[in-house]
mmCIF file of the protein (N, C-alpha, C, O) and its ligand, coordinates in Angstrom:
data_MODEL
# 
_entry.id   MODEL 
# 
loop_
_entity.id 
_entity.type 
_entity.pdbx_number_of_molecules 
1 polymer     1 
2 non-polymer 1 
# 
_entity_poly.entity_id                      1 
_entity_poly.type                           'polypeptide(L)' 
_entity_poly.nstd_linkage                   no 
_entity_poly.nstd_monomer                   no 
_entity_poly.pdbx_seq_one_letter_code       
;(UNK)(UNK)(UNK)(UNK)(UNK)(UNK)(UNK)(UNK)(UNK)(UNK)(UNK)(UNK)(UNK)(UNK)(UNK)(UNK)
(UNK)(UNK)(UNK)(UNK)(UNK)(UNK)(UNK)(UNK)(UNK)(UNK)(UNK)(UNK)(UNK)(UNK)(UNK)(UNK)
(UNK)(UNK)(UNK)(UNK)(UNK)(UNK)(UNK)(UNK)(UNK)(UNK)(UNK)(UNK)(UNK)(UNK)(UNK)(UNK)
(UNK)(UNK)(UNK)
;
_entity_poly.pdbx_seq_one_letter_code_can   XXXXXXXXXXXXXXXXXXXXXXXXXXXXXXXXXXXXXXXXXXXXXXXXXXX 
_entity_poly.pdbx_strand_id                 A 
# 
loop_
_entity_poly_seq.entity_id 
_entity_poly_seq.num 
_entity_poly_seq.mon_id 
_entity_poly_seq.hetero 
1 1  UNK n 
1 2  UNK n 
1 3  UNK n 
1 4  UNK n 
1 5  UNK n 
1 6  UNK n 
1 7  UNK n 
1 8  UNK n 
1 9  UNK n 
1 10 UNK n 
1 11 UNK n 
1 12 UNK n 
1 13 UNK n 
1 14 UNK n 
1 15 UNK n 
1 16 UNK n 
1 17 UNK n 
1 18 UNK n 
1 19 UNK n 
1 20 UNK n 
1 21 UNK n 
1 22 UNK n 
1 23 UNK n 
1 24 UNK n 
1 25 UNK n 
1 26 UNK n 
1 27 UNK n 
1 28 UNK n 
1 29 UNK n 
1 30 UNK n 
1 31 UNK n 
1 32 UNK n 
1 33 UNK n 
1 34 UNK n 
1 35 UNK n 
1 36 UNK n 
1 37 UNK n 
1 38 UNK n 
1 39 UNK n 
1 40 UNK n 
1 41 UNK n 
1 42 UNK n 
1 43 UNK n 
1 44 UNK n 
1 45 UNK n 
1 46 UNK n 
1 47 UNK n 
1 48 UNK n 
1 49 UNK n 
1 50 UNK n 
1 51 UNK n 
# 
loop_
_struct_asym.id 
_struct_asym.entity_id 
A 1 
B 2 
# 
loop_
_chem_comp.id 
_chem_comp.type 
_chem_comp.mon_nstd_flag 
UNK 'L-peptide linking' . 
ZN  non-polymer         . 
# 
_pdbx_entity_nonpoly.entity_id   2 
_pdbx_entity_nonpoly.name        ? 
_pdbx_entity_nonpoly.comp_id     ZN 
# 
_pdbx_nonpoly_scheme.asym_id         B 
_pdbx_nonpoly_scheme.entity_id       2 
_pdbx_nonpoly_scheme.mon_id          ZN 
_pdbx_nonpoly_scheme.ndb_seq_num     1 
_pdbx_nonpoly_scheme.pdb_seq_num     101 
_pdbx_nonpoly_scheme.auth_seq_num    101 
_pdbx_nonpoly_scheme.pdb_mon_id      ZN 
_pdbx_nonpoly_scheme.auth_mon_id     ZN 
_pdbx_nonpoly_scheme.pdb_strand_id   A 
_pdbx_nonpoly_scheme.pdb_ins_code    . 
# 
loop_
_atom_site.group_PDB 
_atom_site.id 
_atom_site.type_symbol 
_atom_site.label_atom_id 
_atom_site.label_alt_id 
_atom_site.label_comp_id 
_atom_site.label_asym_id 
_atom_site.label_entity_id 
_atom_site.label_seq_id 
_atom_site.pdbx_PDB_ins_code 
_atom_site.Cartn_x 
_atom_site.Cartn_y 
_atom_site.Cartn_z 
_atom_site.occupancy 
_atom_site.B_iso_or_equiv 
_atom_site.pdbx_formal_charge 
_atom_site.auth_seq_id 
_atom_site.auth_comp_id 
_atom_site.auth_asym_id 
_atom_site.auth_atom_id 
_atom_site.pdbx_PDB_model_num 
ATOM   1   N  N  . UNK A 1 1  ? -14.595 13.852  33.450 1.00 0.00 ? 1   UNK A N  1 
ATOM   2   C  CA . UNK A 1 1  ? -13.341 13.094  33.467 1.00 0.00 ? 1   UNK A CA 1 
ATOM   3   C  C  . UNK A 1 1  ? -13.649 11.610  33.377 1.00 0.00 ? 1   UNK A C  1 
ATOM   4   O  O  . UNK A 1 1  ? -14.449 11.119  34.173 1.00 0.00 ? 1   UNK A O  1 
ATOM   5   N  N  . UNK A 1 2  ? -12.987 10.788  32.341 1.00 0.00 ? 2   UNK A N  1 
ATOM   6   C  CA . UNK A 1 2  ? -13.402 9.966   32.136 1.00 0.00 ? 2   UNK A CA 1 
ATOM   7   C  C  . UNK A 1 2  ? -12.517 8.733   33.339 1.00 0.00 ? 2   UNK A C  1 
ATOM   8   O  O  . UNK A 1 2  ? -11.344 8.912   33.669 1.00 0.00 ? 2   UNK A O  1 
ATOM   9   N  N  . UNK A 1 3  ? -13.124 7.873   33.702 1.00 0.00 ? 3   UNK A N  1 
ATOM   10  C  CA . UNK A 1 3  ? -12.588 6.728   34.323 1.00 0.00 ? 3   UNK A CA 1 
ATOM   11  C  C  . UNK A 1 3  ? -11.503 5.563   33.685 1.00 0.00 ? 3   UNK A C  1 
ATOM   12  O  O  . UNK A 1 3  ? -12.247 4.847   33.015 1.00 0.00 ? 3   UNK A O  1 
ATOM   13  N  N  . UNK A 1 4  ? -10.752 5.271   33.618 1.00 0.00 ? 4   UNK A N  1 
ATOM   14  C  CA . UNK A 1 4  ? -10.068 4.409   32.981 1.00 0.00 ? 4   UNK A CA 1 
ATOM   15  C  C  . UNK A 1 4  ? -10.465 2.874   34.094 1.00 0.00 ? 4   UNK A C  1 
ATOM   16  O  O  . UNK A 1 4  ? -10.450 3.026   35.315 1.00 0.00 ? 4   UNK A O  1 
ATOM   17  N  N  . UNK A 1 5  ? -10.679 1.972   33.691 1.00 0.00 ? 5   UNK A N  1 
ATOM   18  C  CA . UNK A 1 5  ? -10.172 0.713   34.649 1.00 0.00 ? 5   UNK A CA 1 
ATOM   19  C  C  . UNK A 1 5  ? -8.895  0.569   34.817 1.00 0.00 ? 5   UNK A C  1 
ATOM   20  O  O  . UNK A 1 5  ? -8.158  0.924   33.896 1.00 0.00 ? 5   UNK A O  1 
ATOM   21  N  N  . UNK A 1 6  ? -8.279  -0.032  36.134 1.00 0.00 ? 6   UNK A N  1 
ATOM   22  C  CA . UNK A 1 6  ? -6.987  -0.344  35.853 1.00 0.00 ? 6   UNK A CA 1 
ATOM   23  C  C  . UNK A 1 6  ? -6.226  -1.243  35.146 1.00 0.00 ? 6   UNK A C  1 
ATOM   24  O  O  . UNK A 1 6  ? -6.779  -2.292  34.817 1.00 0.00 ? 6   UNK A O  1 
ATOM   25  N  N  . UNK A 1 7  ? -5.076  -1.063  34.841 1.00 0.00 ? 7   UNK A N  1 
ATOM   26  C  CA . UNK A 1 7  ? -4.440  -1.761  33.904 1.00 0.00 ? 7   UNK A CA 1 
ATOM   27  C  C  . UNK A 1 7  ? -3.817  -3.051  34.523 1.00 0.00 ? 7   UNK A C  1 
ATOM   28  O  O  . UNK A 1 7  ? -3.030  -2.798  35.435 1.00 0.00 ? 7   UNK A O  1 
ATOM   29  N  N  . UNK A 1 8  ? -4.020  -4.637  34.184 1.00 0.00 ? 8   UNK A N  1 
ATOM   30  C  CA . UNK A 1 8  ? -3.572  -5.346  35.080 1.00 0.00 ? 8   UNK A CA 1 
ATOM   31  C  C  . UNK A 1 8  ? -2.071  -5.799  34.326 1.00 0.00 ? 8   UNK A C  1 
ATOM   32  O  O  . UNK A 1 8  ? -2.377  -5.883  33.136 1.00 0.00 ? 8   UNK A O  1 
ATOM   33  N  N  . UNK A 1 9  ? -0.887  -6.064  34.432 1.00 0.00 ? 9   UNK A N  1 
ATOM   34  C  CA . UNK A 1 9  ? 0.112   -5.981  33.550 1.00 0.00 ? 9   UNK A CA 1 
ATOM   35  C  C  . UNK A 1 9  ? -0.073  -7.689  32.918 1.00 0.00 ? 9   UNK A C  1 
ATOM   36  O  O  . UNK A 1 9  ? -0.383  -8.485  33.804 1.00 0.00 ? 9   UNK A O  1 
ATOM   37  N  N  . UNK A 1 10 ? 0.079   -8.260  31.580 1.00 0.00 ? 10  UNK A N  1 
ATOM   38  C  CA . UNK A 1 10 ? -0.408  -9.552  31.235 1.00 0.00 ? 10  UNK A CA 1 
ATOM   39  C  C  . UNK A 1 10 ? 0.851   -10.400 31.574 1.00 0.00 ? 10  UNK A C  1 
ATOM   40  O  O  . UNK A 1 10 ? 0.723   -11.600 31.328 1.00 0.00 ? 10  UNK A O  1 
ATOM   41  N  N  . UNK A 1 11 ? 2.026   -10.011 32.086 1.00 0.00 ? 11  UNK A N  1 
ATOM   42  C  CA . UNK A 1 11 ? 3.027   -11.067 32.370 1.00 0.00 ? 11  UNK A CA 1 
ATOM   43  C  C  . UNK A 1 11 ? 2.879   -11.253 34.065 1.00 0.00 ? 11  UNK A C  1 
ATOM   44  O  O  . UNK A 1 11 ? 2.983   -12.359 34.595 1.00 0.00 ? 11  UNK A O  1 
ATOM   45  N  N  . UNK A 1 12 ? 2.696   -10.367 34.603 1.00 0.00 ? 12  UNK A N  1 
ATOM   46  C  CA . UNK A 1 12 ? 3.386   -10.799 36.169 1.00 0.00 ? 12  UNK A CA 1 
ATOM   47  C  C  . UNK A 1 12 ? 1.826   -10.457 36.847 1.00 0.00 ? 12  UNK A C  1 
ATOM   48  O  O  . UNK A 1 12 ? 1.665   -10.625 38.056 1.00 0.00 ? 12  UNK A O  1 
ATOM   49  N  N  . UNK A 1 13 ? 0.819   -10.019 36.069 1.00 0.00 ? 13  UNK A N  1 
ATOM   50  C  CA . UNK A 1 13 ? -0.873  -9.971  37.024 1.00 0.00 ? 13  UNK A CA 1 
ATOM   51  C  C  . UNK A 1 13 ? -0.828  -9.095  37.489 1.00 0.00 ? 13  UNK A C  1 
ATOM   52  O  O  . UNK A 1 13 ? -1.977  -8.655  37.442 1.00 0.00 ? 13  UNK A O  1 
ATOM   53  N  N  . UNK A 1 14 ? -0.032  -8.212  38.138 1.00 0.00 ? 14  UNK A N  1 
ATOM   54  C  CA . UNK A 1 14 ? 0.334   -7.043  38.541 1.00 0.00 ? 14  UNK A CA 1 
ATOM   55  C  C  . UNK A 1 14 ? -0.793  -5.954  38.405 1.00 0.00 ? 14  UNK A C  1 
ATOM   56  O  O  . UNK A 1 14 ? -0.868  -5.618  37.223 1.00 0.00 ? 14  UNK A O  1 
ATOM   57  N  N  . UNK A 1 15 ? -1.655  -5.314  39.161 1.00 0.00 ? 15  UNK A N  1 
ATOM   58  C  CA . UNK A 1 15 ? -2.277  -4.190  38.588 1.00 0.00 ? 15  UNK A CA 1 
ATOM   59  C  C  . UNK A 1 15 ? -1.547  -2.973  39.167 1.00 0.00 ? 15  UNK A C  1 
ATOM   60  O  O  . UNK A 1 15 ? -1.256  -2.736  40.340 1.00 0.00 ? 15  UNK A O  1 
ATOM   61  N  N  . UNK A 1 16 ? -1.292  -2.155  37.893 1.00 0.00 ? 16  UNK A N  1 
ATOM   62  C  CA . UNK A 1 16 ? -0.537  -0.713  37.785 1.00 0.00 ? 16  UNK A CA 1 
ATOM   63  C  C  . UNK A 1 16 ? -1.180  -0.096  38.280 1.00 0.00 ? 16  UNK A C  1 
ATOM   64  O  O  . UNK A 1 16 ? -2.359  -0.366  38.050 1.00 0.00 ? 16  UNK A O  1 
ATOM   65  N  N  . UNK A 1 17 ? -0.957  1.012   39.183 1.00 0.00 ? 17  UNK A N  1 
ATOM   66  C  CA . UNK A 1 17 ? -1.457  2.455   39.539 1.00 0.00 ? 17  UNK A CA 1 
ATOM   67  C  C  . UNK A 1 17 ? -1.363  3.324   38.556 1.00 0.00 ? 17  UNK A C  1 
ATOM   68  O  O  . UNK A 1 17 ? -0.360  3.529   37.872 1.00 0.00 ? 17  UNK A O  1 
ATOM   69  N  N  . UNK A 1 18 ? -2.982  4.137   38.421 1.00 0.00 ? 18  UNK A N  1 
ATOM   70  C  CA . UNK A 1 18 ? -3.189  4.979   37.826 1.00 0.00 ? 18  UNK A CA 1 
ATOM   71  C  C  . UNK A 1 18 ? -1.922  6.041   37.147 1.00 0.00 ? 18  UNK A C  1 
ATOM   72  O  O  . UNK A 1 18 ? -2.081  6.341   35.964 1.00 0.00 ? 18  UNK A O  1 
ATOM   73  N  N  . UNK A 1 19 ? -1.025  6.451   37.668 1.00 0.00 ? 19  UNK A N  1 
ATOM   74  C  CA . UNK A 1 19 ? -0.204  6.952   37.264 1.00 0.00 ? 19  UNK A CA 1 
ATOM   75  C  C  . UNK A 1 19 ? 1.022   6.499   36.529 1.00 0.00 ? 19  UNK A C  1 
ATOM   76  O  O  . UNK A 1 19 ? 1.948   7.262   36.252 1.00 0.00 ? 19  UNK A O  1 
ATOM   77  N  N  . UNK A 1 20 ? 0.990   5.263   36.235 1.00 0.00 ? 20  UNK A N  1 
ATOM   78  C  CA . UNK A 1 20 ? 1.930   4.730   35.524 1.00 0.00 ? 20  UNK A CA 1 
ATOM   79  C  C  . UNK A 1 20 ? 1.556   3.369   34.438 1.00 0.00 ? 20  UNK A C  1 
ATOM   80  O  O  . UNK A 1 20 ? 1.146   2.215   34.566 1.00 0.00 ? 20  UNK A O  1 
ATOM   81  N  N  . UNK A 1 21 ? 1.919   4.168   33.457 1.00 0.00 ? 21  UNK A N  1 
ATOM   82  C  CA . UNK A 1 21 ? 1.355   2.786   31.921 1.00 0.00 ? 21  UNK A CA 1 
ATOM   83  C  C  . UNK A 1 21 ? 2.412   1.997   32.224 1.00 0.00 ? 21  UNK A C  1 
ATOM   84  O  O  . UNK A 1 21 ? 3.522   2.009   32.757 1.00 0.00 ? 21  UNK A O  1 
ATOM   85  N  N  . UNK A 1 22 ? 1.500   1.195   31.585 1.00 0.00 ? 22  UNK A N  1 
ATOM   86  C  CA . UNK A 1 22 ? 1.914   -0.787  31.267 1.00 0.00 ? 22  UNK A CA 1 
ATOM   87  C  C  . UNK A 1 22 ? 3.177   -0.467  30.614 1.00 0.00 ? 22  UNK A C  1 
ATOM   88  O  O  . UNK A 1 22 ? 4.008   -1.367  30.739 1.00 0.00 ? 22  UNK A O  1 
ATOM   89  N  N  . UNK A 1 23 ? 3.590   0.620   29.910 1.00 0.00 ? 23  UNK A N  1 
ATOM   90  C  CA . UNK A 1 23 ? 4.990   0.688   29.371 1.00 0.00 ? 23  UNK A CA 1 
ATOM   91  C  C  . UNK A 1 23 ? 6.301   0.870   30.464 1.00 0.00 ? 23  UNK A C  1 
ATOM   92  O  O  . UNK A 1 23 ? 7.345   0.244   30.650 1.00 0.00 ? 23  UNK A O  1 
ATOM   93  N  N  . UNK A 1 24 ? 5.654   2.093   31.091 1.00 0.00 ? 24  UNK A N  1 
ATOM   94  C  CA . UNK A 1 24 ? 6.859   2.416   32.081 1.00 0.00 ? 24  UNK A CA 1 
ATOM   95  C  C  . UNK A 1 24 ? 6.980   0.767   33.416 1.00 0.00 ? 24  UNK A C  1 
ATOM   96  O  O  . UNK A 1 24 ? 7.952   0.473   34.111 1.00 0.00 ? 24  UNK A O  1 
ATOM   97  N  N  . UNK A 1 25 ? 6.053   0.266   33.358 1.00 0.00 ? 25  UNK A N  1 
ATOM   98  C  CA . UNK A 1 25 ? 5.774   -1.037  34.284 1.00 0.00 ? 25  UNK A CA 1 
ATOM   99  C  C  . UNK A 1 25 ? 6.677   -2.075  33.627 1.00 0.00 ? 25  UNK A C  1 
ATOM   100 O  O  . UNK A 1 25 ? 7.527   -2.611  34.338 1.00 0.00 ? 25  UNK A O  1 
ATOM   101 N  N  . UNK A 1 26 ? 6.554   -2.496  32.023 1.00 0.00 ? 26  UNK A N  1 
ATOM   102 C  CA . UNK A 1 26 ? 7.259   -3.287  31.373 1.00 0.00 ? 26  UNK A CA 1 
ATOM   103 C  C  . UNK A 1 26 ? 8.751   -2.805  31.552 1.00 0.00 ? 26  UNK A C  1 
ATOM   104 O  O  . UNK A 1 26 ? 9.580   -3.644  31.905 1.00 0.00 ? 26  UNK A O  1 
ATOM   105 N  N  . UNK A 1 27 ? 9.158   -1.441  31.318 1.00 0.00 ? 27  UNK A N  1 
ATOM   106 C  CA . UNK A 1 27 ? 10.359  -1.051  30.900 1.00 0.00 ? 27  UNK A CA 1 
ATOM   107 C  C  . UNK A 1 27 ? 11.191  -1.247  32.713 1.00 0.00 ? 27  UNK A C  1 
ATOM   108 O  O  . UNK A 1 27 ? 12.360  -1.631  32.753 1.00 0.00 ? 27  UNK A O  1 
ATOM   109 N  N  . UNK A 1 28 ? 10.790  -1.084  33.417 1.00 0.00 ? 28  UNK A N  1 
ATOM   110 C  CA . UNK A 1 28 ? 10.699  -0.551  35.006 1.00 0.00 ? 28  UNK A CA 1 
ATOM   111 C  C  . UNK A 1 28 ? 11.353  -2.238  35.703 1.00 0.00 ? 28  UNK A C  1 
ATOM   112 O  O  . UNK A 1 28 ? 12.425  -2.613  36.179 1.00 0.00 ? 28  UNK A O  1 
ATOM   113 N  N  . UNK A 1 29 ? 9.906   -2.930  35.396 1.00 0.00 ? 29  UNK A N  1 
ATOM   114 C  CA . UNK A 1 29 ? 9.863   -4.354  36.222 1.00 0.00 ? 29  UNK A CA 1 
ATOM   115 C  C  . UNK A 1 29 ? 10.298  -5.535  35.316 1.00 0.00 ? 29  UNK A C  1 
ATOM   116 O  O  . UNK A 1 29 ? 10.317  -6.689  35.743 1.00 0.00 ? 29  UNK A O  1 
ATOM   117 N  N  . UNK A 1 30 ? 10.478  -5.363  34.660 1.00 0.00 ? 30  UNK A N  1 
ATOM   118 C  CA . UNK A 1 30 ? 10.514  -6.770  33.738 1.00 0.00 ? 30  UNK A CA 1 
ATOM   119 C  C  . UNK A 1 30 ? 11.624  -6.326  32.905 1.00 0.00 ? 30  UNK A C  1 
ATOM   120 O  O  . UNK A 1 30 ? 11.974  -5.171  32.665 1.00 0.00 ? 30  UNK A O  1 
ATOM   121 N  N  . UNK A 1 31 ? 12.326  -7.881  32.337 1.00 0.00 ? 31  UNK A N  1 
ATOM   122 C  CA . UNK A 1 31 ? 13.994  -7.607  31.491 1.00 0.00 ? 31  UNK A CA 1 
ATOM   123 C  C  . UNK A 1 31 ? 13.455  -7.531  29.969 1.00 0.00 ? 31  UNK A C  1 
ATOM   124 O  O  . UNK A 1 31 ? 12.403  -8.125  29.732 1.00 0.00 ? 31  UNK A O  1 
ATOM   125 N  N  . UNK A 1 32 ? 14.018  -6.930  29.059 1.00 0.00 ? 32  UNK A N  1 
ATOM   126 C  CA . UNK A 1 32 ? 13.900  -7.119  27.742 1.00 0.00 ? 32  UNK A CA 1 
ATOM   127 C  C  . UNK A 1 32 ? 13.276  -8.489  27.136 1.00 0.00 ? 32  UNK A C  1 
ATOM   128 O  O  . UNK A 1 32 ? 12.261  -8.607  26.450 1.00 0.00 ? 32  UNK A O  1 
ATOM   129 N  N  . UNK A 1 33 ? 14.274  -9.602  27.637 1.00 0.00 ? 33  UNK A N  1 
ATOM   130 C  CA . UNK A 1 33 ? 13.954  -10.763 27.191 1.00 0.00 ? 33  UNK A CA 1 
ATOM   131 C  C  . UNK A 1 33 ? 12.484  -11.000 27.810 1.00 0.00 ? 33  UNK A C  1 
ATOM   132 O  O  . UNK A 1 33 ? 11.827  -11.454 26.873 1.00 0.00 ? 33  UNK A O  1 
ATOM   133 N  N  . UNK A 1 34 ? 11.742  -10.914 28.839 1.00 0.00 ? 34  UNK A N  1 
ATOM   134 C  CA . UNK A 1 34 ? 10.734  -11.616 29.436 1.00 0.00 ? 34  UNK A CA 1 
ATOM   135 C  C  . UNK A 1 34 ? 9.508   -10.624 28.828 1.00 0.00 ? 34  UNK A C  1 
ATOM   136 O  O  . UNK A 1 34 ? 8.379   -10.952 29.193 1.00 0.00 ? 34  UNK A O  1 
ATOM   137 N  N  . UNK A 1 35 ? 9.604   -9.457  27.948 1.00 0.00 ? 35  UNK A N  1 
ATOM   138 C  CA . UNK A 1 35 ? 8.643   -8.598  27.434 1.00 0.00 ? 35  UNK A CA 1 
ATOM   139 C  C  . UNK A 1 35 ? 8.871   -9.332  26.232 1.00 0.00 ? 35  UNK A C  1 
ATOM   140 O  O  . UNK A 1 35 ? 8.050   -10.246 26.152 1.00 0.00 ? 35  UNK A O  1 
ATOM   141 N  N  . UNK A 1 36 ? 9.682   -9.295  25.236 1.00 0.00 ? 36  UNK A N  1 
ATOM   142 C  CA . UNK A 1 36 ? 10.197  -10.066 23.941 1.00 0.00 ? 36  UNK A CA 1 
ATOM   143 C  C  . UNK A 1 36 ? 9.472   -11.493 24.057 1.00 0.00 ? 36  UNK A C  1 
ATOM   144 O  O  . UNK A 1 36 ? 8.814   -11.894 23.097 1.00 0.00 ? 36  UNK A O  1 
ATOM   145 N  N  . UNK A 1 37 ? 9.574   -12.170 25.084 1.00 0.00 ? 37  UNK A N  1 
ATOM   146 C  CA . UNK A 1 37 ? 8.985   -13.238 25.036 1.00 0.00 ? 37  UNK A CA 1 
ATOM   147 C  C  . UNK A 1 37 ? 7.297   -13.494 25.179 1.00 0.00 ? 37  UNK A C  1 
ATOM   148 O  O  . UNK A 1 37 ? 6.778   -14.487 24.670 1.00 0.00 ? 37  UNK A O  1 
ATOM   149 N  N  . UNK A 1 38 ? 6.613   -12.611 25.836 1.00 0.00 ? 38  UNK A N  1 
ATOM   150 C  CA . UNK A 1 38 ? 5.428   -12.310 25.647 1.00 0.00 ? 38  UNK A CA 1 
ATOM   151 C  C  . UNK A 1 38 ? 4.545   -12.084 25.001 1.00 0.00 ? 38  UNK A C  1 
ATOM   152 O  O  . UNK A 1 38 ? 3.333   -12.298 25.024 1.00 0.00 ? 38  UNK A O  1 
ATOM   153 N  N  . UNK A 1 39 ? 5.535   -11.416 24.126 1.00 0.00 ? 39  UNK A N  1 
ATOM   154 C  CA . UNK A 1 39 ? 4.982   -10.355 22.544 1.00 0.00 ? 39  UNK A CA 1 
ATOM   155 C  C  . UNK A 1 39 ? 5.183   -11.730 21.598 1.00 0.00 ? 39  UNK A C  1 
ATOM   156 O  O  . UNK A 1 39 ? 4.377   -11.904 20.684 1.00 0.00 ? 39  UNK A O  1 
ATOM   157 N  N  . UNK A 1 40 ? 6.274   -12.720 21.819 1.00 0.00 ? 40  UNK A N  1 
ATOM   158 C  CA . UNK A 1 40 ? 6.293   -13.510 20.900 1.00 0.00 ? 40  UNK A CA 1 
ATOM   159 C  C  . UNK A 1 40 ? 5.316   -14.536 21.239 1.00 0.00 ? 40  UNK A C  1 
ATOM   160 O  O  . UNK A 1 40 ? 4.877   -15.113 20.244 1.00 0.00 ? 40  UNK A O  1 
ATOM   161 N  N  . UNK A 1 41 ? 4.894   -14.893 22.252 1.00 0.00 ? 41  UNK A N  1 
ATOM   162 C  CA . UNK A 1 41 ? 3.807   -15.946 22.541 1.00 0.00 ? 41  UNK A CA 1 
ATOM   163 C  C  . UNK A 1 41 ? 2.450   -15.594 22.870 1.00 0.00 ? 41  UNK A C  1 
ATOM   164 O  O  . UNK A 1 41 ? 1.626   -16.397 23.309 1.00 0.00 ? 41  UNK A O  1 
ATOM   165 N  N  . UNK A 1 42 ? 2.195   -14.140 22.605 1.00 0.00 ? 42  UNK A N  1 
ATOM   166 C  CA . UNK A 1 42 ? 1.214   -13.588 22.101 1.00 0.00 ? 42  UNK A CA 1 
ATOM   167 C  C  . UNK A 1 42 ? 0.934   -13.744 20.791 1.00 0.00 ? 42  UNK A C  1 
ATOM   168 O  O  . UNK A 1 42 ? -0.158  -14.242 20.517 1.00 0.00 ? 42  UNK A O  1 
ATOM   169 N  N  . UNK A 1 43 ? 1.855   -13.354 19.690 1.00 0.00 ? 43  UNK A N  1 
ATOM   170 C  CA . UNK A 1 43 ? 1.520   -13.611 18.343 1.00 0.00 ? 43  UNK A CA 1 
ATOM   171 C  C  . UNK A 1 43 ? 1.730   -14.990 17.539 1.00 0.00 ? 43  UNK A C  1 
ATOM   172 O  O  . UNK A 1 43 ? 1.470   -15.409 16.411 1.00 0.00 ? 43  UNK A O  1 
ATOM   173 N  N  . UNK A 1 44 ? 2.321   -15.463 18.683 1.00 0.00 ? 44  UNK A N  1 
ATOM   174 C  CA . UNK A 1 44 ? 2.092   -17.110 18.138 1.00 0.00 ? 44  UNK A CA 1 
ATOM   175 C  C  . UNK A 1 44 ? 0.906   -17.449 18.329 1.00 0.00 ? 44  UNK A C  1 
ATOM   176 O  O  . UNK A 1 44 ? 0.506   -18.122 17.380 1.00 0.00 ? 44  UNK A O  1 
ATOM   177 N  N  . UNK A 1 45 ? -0.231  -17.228 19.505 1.00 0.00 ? 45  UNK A N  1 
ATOM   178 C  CA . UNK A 1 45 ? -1.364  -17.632 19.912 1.00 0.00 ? 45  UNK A CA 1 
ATOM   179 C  C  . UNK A 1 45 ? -2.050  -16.830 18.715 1.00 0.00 ? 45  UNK A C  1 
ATOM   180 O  O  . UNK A 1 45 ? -2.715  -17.611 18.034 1.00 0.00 ? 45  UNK A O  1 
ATOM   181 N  N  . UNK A 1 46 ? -2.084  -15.951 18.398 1.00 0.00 ? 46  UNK A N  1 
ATOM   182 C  CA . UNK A 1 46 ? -2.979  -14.585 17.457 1.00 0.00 ? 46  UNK A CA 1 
ATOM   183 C  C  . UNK A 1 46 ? -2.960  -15.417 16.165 1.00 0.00 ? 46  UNK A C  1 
ATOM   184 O  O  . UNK A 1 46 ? -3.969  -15.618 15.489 1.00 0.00 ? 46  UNK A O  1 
ATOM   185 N  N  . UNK A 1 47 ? -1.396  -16.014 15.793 1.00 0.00 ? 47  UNK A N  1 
ATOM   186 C  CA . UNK A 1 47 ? -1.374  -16.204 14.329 1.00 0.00 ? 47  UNK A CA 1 
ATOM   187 C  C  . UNK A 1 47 ? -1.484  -17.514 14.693 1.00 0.00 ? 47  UNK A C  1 
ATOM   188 O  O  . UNK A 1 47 ? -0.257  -17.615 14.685 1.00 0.00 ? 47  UNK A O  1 
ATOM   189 N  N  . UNK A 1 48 ? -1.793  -18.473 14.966 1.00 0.00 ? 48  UNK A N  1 
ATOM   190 C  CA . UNK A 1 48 ? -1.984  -19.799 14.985 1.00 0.00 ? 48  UNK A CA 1 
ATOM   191 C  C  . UNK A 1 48 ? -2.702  -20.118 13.818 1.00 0.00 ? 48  UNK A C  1 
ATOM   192 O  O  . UNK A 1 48 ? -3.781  -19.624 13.491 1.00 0.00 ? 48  UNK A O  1 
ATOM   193 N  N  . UNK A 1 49 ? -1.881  -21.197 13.037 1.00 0.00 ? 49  UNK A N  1 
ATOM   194 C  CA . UNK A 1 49 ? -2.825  -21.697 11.987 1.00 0.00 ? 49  UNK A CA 1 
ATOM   195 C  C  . UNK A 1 49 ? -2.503  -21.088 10.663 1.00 0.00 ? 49  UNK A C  1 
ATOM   196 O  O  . UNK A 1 49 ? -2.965  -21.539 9.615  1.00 0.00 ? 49  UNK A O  1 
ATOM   197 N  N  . UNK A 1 50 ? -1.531  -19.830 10.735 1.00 0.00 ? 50  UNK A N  1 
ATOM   198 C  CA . UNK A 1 50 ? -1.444  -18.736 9.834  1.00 0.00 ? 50  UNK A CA 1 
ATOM   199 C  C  . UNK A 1 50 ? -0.016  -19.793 9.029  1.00 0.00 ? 50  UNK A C  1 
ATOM   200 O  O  . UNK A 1 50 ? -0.084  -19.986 7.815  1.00 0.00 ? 50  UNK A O  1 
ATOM   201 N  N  . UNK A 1 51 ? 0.997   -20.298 9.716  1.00 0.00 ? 51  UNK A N  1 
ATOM   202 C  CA . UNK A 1 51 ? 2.187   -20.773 9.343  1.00 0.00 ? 51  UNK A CA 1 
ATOM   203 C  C  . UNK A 1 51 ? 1.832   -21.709 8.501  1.00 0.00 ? 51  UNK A C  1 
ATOM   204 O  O  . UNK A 1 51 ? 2.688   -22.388 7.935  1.00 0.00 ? 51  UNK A O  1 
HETATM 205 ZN ZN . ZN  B 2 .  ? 4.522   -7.031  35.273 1.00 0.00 2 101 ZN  A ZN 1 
# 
């Protein structure tokens, strides 16, 4: 059985228990807008330079 590390969530630092993904954590703890906004200032950092 393989080990996973835990998952620490990248907006609120949060580390998830084994039994529950970063999805059900996003969908659960956090509003639409504050996941939307993450994802967008994630790929602004990713694509930097690209515009
Ligand atoms: Zn969180």
């Amino acid at each position: 059985m393989a080990f996973e590390p835990p998952v620490t969530c990248p907006i609120c630092q949060d580390t998830l228990t084994p039994d529950r993904t970063l999805e059900d954590h996003l969908v659960g703890t956090h509003t639409h807008r504050e996941v939307v906004r993450y994802l967008l200032f994630r790929r602004e950092r990713v694509g930097a330079g690209t515009i």
